[in-house]
C-alpha positions as a LaTeX table, in Angstrom:
\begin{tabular}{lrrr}
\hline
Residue & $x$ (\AA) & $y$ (\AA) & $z$ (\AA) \\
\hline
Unk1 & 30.90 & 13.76 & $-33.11$ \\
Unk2 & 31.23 & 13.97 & $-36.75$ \\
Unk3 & 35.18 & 13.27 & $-36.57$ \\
Unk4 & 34.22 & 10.16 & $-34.49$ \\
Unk5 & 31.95 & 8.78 & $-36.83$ \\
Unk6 & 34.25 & 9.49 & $-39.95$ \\
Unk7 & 36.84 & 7.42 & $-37.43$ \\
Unk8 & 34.82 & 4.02 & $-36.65$ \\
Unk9 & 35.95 & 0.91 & $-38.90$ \\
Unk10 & 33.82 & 0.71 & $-42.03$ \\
Unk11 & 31.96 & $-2.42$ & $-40.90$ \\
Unk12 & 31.25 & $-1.01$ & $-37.63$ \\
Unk13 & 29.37 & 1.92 & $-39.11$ \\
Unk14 & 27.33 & 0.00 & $-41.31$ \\
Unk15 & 26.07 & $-2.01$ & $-38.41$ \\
Unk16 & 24.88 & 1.40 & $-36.53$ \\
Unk17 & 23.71 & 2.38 & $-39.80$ \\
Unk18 & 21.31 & $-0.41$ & $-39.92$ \\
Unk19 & 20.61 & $-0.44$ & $-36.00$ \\
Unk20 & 19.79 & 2.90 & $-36.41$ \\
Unk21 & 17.16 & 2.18 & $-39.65$ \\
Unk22 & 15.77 & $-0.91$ & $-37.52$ \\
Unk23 & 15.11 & 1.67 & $-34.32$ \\
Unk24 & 13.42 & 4.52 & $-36.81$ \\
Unk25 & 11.13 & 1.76 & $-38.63$ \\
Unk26 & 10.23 & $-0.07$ & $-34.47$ \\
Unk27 & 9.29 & 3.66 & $-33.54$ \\
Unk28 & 7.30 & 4.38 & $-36.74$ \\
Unk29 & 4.95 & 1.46 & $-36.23$ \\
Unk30 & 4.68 & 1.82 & $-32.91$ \\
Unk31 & 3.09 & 5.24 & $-33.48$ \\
Unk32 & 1.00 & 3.55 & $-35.76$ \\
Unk33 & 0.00 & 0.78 & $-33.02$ \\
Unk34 & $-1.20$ & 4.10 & $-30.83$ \\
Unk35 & $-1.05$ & 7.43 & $-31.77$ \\
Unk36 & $-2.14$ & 8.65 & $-28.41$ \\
Unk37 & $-1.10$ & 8.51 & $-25.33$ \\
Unk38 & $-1.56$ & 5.02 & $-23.65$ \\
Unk39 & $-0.58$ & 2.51 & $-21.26$ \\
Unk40 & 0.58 & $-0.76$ & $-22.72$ \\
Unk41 & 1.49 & $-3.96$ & $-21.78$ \\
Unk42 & 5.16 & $-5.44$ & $-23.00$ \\
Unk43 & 6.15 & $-9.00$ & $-22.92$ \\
Unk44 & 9.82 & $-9.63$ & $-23.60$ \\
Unk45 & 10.13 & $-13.08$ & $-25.55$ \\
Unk46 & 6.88 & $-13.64$ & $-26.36$ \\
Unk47 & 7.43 & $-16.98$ & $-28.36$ \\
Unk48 & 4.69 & $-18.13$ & $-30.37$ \\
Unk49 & 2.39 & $-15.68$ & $-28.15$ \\
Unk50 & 0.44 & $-18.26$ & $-25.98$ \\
Unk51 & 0.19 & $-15.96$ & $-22.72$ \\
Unk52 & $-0.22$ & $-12.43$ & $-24.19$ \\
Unk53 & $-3.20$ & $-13.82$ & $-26.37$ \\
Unk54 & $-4.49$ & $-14.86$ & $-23.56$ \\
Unk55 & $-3.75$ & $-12.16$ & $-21.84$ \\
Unk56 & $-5.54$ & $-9.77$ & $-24.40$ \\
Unk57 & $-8.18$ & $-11.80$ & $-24.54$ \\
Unk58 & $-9.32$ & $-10.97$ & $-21.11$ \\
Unk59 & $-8.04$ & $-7.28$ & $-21.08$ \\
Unk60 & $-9.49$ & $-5.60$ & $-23.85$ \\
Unk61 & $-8.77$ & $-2.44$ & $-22.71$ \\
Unk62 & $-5.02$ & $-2.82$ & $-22.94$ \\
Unk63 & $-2.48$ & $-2.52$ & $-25.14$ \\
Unk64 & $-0.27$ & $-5.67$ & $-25.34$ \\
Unk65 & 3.05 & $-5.75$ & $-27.38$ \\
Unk66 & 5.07 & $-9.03$ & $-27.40$ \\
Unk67 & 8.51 & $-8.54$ & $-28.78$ \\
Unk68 & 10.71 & $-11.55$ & $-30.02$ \\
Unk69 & 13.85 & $-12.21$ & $-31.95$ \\
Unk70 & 12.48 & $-14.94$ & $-34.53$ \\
Unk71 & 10.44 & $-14.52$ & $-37.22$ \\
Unk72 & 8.78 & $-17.85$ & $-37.38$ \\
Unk73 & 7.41 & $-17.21$ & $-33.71$ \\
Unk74 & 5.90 & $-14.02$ & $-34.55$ \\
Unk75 & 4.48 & $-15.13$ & $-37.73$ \\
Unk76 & 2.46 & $-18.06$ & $-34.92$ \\
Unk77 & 1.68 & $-15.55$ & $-32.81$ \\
Unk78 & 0.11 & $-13.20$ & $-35.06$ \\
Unk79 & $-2.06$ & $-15.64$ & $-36.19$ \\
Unk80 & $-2.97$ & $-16.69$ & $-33.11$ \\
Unk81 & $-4.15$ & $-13.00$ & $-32.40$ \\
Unk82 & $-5.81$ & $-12.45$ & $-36.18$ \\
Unk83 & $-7.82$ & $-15.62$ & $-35.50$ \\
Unk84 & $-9.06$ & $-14.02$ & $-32.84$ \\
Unk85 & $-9.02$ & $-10.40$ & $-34.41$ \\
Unk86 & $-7.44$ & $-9.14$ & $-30.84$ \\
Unk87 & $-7.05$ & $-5.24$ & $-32.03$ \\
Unk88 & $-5.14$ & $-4.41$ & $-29.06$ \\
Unk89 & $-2.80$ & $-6.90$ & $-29.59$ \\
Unk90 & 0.68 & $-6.56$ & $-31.61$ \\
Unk91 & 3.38 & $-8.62$ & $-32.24$ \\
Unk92 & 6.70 & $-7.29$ & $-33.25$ \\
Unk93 & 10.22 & $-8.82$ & $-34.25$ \\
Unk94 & 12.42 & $-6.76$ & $-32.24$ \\
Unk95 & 15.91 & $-7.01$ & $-30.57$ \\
Unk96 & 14.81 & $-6.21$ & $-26.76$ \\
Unk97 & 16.99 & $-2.89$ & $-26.48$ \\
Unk98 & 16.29 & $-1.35$ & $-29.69$ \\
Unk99 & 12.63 & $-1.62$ & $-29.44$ \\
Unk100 & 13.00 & 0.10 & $-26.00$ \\
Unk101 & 15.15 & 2.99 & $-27.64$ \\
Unk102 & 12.44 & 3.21 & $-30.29$ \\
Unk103 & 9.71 & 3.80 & $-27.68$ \\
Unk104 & 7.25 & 6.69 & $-28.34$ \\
Unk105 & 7.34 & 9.54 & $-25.32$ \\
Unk106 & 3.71 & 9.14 & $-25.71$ \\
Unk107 & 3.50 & 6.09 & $-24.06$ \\
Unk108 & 4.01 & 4.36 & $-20.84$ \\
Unk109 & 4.69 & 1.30 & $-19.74$ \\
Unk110 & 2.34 & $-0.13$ & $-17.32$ \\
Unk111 & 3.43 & $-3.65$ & $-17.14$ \\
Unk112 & 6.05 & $-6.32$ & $-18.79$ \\
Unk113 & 6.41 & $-9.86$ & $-18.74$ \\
Unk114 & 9.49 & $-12.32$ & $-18.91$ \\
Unk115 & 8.32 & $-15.53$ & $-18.64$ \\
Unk116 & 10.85 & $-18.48$ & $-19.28$ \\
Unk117 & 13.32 & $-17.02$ & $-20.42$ \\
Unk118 & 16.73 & $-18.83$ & $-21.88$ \\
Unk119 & 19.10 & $-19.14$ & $-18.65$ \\
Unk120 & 22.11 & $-19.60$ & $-20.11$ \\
Unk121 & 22.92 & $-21.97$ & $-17.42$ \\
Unk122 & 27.07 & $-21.63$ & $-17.46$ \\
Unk123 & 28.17 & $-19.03$ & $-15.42$ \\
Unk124 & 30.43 & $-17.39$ & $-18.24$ \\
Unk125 & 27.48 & $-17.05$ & $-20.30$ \\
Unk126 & 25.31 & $-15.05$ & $-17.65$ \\
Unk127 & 26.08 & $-11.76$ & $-19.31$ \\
Unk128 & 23.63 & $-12.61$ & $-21.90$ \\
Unk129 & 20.83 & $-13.62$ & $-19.70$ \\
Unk130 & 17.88 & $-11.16$ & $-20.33$ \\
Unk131 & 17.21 & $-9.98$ & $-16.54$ \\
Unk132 & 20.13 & $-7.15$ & $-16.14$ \\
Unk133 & 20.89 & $-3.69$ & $-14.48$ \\
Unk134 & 20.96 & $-2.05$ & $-17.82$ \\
Unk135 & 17.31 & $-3.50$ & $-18.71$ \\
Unk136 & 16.17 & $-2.04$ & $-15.73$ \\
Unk137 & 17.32 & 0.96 & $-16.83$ \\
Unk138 & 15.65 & 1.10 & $-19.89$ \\
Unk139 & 12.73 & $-0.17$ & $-18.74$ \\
Unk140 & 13.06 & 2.84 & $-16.25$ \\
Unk141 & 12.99 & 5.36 & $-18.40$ \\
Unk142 & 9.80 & 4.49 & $-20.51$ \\
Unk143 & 8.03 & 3.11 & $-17.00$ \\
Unk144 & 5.50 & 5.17 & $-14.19$ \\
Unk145 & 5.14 & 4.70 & $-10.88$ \\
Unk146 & 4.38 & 1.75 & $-9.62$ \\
Unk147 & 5.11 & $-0.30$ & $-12.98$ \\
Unk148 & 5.53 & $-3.76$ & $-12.36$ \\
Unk149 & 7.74 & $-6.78$ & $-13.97$ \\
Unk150 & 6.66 & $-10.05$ & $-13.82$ \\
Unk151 & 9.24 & $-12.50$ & $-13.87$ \\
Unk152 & 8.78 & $-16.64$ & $-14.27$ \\
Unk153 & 11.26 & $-19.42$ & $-14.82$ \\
Unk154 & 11.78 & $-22.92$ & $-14.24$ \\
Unk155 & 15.80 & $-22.11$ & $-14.00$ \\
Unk156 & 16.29 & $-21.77$ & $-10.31$ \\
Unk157 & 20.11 & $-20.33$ & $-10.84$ \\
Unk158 & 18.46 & $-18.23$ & $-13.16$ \\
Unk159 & 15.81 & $-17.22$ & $-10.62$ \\
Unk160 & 18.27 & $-16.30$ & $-8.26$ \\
Unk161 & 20.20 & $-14.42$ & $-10.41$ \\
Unk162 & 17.15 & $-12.02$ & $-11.22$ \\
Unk163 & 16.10 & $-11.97$ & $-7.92$ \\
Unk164 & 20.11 & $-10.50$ & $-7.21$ \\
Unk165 & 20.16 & $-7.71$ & $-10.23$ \\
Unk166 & 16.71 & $-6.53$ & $-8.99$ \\
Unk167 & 17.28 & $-6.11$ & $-5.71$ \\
Unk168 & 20.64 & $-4.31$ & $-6.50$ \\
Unk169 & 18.84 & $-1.93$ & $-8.54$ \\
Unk170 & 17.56 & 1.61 & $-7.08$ \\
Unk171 & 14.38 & 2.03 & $-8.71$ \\
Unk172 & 12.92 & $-1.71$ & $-9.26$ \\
Unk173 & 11.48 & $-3.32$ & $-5.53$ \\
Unk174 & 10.81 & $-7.09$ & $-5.48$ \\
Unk175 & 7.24 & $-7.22$ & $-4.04$ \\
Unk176 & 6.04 & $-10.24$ & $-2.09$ \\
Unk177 & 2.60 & $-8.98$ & $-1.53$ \\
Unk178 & 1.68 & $-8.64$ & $-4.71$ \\
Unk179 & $-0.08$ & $-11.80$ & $-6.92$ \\
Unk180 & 0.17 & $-12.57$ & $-10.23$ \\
Unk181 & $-1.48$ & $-11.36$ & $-12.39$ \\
Unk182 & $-2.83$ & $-13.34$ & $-14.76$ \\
Unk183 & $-2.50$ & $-17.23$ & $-15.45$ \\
Unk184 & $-2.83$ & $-19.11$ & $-18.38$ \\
Unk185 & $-1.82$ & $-22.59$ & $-18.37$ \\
Unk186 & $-0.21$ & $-23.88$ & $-21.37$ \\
Unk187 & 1.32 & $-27.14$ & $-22.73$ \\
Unk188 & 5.33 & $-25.51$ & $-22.27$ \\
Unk189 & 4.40 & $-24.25$ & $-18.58$ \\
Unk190 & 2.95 & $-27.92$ & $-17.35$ \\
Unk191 & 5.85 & $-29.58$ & $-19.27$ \\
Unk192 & 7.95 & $-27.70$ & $-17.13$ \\
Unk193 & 6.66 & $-28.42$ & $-13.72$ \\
Unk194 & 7.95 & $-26.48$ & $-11.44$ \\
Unk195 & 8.53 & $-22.64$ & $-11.75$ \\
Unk196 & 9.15 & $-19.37$ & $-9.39$ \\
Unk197 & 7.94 & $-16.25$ & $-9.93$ \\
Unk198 & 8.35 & $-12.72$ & $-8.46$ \\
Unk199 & 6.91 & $-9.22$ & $-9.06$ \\
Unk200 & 8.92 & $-6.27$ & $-8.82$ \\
Unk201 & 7.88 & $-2.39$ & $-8.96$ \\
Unk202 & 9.24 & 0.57 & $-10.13$ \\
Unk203 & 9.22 & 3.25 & $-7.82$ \\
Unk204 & 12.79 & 5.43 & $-8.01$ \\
Unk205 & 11.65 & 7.51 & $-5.00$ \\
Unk206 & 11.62 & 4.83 & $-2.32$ \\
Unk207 & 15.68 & 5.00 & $-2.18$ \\
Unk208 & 15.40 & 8.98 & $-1.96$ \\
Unk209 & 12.78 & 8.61 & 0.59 \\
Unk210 & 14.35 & 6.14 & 3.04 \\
Unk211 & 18.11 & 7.44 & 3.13 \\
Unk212 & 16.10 & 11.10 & 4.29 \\
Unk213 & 14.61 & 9.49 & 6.81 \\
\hline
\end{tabular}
């Protein structure tokens, strides 16, 4: 491993240098969000934290984390949640995939949230659409039984395309009968119009299960 390293272009180990410094700092204060073990709440793109306040604000008894990539939205949102002095509320500038390696074993994710995201409308572009297999993955690995994703957008390729990587994926099940969860109306939701949602859980035995039957 050590040969390897010694072997990657200069550049490119200074960027895993940092990646890795960004992960060890995300997983620091995350033990200091919740040193014990809990259940928490992500959403994935928070923005300037409209629905997650919300969302705290009526669930007091659960951890909510909203990750995003720019600073001036999580500067918003954490005032939105210090005017309200939300305790179980946290908002952290993250890239998506590094906060999930940075995850504490102690806790468990019990829900997420991707609401709007960007859908990179052109079909080249789709690789960097949020909703893919490998997310599921990692969302897998820190999730329990019967997890669920929320997911919301205006987009409808983009709908479709989520709807296609979930149901392609062994351990995340689309669920019709279940209803969201919580709404919130805001001024970027009604300035939309109209939006489609779906719910999906994680359960990695129902595969297992039905090719024994």
């Amino acid at each position: 491993m050590s040969e390897m390293a010694a072997s990657l272009p200069e550049g490119q180990q200074r960027f895993l240098d940092r990646q890795a410094e960004r992960i060890r700092r995300l997983r620091e204060t995350l033990v200091e969000i919740a040193r014990v073990p809990e259940t928490v709440t992500l959403e994935i793109g928070c923005g300037h934290g409209h629905y997650l306040t919300a969302y705290a604000l009526q669930h007091p008894d659960k951890r909510c984390i909203g990750v995003d990539l720019v600073t001036k939205r999580i500067l918003k949102a954490c005032q939105k949640r210090d005017k309200r002095n939300l305790q179980n509320l946290h908002f952290l500038k993250a890239e998506i995939r590094e906060f999930l390696k940075a995850w504490p074993e102690h806790l468990t994710l019990e829900r997420v949230f991707i609401l709007f995201p960007d859908p990179w409308p052109k079909k080249r572009h789709a690789k960097n659409r949020i909703l893919q297999s490998s997310l599921l993955d990692a969302l897998g690995q820190i999730a329990k039984e019967g997890t669920q994703l929320h997911f919301r957008t205006d987009h409808p390729e983009n709908f479709a395309w989520g709807m296609e990587v979930i149901a392609s994926h062994a351990d995340w099940h689309i669920r019709d009968d279940i209803e969201w969860p919580f709404e919130n109306p805001s001024f970027f939701q009604d300035l939309l119009g109209d939006y489609q949602s779906l719910t999906a859980c994680f359960s990695p035995l129902e595969t297992g299960e039905s090719e024994s039957q």
